[in-house]
N, CA, C and O atoms as a printed pandas DataFrame, in Angstrom:
     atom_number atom_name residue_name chain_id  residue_number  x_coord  y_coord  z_coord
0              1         N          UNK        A               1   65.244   70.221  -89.601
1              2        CA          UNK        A               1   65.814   69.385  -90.630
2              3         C          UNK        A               1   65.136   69.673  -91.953
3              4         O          UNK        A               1   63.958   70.026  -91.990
4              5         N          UNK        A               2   65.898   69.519  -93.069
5              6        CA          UNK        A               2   65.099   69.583  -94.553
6              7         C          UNK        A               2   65.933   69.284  -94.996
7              8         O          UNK        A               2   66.963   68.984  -94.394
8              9         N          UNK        A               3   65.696   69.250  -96.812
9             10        CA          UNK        A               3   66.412   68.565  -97.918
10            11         C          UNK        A               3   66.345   70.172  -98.800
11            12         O          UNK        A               3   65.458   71.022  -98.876
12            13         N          UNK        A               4   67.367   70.104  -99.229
13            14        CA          UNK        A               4   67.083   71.248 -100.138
14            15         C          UNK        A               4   67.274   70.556 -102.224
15            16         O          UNK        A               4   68.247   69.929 -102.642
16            17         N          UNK        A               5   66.468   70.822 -102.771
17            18        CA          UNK        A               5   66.615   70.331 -104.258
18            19         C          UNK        A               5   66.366   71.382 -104.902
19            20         O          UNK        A               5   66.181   72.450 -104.318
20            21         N          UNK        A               6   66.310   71.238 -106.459
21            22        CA          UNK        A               6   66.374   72.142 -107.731
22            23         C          UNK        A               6   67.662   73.733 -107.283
23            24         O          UNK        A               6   67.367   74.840 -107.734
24            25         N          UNK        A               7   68.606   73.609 -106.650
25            26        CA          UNK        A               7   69.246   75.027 -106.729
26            27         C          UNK        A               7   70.029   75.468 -108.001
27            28         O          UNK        A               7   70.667   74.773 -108.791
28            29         N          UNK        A               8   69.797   76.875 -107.983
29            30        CA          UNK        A               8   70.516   77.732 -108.939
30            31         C          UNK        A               8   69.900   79.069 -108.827
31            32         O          UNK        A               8   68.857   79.508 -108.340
32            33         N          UNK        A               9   71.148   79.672 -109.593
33            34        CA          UNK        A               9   71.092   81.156 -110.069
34            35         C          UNK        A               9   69.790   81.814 -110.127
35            36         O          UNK        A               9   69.024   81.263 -110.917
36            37         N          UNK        A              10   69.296   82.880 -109.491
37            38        CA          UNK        A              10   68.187   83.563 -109.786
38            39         C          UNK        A              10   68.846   84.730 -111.002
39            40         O          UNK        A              10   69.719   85.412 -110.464
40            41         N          UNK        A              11   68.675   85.024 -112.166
41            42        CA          UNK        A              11   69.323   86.244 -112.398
42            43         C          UNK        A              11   68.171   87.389 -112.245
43            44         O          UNK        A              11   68.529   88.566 -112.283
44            45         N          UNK        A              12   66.914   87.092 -112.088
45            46        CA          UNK        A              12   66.320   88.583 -111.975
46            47         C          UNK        A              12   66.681   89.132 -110.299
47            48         O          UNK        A              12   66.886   90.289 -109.935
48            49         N          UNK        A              13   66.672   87.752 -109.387
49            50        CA          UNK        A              13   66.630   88.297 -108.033
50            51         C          UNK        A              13   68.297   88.567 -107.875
51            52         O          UNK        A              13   68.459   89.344 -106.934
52            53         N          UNK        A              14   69.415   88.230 -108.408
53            54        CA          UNK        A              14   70.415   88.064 -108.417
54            55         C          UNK        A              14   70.995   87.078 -106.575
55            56         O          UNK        A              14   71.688   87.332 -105.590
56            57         N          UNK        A              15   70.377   86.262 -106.954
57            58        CA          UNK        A              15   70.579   85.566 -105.475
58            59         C          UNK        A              15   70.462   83.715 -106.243
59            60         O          UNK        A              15   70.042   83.309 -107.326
60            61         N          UNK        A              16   70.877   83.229 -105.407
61            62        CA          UNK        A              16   70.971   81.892 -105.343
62            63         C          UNK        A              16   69.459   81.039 -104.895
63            64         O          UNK        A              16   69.309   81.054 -103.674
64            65         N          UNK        A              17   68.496   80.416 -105.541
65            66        CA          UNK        A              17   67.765   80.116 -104.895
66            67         C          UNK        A              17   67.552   78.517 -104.729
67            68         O          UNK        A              17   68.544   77.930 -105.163
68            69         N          UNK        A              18   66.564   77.636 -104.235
69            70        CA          UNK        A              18   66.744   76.762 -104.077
70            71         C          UNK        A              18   64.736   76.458 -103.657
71            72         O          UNK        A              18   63.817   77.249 -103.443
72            73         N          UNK        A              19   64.797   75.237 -103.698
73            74        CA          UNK        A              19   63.327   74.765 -103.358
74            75         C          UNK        A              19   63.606   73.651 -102.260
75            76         O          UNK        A              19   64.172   72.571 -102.428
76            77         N          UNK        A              20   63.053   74.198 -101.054
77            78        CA          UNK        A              20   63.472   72.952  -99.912
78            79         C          UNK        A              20   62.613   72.463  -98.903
79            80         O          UNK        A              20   61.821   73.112  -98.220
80            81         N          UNK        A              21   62.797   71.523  -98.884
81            82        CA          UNK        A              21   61.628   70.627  -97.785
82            83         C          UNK        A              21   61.972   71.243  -96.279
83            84         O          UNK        A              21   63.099   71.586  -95.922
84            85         N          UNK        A              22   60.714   71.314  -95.435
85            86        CA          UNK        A              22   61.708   71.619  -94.508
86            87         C          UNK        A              22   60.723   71.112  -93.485
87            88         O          UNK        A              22   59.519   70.956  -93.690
88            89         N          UNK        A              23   61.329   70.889  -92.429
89            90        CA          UNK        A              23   60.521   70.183  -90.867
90            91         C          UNK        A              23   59.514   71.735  -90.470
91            92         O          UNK        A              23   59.878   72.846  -90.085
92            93         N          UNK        A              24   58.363   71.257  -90.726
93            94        CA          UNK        A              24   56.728   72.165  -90.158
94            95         C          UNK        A              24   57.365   73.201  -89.047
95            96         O          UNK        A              24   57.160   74.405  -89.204
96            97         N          UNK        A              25   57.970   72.838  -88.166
97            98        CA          UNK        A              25   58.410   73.290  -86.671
98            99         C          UNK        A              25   59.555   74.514  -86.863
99           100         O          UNK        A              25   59.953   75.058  -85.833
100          101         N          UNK        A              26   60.074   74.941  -88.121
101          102        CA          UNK        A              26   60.743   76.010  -88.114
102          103         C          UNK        A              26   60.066   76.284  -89.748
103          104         O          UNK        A              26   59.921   77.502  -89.857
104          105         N          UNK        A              27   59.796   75.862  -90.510
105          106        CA          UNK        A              27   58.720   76.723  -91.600
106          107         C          UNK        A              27   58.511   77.579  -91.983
107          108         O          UNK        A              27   58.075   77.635  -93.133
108          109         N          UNK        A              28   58.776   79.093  -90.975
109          110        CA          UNK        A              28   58.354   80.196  -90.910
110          111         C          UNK        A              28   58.462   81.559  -92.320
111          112         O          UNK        A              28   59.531   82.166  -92.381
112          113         N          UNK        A              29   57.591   81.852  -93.119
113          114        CA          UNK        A              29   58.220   82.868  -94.506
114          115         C          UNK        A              29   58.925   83.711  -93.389
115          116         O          UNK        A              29   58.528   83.986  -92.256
116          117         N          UNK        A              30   59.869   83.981  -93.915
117          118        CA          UNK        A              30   60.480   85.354  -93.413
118          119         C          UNK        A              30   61.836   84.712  -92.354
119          120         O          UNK        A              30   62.770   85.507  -92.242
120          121         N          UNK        A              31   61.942   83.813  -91.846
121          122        CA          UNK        A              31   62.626   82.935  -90.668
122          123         C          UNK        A              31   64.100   82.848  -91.394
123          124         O          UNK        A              31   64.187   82.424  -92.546
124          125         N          UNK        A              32   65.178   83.246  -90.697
125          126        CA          UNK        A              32   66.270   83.157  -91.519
126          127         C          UNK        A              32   67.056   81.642  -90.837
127          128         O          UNK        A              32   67.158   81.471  -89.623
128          129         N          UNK        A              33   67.472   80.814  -91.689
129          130        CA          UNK        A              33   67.893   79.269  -91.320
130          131         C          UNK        A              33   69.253   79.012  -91.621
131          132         O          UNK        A              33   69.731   79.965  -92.237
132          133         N          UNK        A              34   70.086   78.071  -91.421
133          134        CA          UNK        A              34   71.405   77.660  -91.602
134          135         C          UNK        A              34   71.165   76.558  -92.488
135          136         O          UNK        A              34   70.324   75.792  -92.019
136          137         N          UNK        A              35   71.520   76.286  -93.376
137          138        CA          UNK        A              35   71.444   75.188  -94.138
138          139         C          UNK        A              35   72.716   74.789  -95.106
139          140         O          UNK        A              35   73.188   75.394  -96.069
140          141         N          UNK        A              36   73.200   73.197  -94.320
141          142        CA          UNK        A              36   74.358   72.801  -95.107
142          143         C          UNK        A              36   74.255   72.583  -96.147
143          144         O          UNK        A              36   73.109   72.207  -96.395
144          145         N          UNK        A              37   75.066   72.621  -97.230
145          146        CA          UNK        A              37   74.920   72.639  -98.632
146          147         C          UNK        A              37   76.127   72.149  -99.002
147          148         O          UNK        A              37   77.254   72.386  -98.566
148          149         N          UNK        A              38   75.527   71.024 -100.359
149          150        CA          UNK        A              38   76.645   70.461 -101.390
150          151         C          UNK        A              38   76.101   69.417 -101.499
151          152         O          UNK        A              38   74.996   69.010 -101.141
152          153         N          UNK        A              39   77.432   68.707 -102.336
153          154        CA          UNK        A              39   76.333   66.921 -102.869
154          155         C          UNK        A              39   77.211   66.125 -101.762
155          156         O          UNK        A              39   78.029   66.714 -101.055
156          157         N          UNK        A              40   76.983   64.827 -101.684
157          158        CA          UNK        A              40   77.206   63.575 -100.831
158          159         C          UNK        A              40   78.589   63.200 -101.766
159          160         O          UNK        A              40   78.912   63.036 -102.942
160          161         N          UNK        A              41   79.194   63.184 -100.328
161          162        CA          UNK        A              41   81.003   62.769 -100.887
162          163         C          UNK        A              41   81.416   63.825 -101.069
163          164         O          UNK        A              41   82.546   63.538 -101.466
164          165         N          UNK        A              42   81.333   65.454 -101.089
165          166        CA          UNK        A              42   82.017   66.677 -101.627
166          167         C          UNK        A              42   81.952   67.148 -100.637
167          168         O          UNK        A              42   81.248   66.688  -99.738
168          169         N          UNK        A              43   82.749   68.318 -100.512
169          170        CA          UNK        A              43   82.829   69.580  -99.488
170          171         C          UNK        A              43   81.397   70.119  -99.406
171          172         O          UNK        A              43   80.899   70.683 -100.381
172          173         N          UNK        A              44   80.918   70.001  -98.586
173          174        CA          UNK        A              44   79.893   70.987  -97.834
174          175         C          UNK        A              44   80.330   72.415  -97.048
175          176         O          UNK        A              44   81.344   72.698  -96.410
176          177         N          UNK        A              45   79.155   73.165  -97.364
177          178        CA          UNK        A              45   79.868   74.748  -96.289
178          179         C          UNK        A              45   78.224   74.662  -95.955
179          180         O          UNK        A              45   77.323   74.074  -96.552
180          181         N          UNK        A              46   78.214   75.478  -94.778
181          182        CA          UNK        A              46   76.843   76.265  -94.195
182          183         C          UNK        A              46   76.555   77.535  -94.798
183          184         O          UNK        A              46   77.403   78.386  -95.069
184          185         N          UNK        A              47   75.265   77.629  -95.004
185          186        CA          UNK        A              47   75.159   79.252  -95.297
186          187         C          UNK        A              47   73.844   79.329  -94.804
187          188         O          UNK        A              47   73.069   78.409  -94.544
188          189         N          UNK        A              48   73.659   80.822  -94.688
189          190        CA          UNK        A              48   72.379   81.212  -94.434
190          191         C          UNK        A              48   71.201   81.363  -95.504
191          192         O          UNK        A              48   71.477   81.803  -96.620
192          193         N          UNK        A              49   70.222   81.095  -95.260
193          194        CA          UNK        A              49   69.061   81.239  -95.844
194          195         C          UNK        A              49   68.107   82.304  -95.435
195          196         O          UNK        A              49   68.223   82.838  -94.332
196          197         N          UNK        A              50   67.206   82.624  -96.237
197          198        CA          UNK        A              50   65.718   82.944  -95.216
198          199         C          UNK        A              50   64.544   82.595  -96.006
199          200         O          UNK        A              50   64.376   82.820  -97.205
200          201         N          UNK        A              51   63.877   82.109  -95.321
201          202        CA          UNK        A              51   62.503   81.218  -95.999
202          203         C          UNK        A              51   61.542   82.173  -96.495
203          204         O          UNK        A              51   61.318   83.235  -95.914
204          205         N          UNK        A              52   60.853   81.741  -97.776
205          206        CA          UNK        A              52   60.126   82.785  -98.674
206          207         C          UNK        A              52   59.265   81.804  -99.060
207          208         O          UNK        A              52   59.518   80.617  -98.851
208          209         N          UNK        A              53   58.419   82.123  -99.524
209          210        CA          UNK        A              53   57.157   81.433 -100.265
210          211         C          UNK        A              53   56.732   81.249 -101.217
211          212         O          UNK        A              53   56.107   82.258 -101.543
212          213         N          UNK        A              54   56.655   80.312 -102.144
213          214        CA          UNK        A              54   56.746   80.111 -103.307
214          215         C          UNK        A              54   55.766   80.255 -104.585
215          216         O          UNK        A              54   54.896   79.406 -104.391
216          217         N          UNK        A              55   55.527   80.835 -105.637
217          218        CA          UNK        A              55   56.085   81.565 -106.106
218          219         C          UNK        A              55   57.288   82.084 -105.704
219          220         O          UNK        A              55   57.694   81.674 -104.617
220          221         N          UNK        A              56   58.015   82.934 -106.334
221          222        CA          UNK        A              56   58.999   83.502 -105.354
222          223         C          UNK        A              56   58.346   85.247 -106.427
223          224         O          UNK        A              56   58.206   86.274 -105.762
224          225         N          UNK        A              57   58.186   85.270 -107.239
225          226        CA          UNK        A              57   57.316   86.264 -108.407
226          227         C          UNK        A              57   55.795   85.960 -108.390
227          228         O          UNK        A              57   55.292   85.073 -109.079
228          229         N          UNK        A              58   55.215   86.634 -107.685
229          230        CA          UNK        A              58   53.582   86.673 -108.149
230          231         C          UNK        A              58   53.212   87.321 -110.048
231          232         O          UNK        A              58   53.328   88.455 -110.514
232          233         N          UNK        A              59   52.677   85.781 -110.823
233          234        CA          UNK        A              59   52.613   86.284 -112.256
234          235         C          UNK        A              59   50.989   87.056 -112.453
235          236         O          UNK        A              59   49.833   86.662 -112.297
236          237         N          UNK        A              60   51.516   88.120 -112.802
237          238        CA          UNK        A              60   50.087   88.662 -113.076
238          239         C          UNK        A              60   49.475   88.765 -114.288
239          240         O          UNK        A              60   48.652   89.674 -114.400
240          241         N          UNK        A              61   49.735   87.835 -115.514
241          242        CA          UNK        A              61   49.401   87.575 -116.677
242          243         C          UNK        A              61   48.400   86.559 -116.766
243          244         O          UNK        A              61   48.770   85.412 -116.517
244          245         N          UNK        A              62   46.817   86.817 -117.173
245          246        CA          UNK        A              62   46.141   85.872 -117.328
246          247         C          UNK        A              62   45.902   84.542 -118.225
247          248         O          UNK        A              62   44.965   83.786 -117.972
């Protein structure tokens, strides 16, 4: 189970990203997940994910 918040457009990664809570027990960087998506009262679809770690860019500017 998780919540997913803040989504949008990556344009450098050109992918969709999102920041999401997620139950400890599937967690995994790299773990690819199903996660329903949309707001409350609207059409929802499933899509796939895969969990990454955040940063999602390591900044190397001091």
């Amino acid at each position: 189970m998780g919540l997913a918040t803040n989504r949008g457009y990556s344009y450098q990664f050109r992918r969709c990203i999102s920041i999401t809570y997620l139950d400890t027990r599937v967690a995994e960087v790299g773990r690819e997940v199903f996660v329903l998506w949309g707001s409350e009262g609207k059409r929802k679809m499933l899509i796939r994910a895969t969990i990454a770690e955040a940063p999602y860019k390591k900044d190397v500017r001091r």
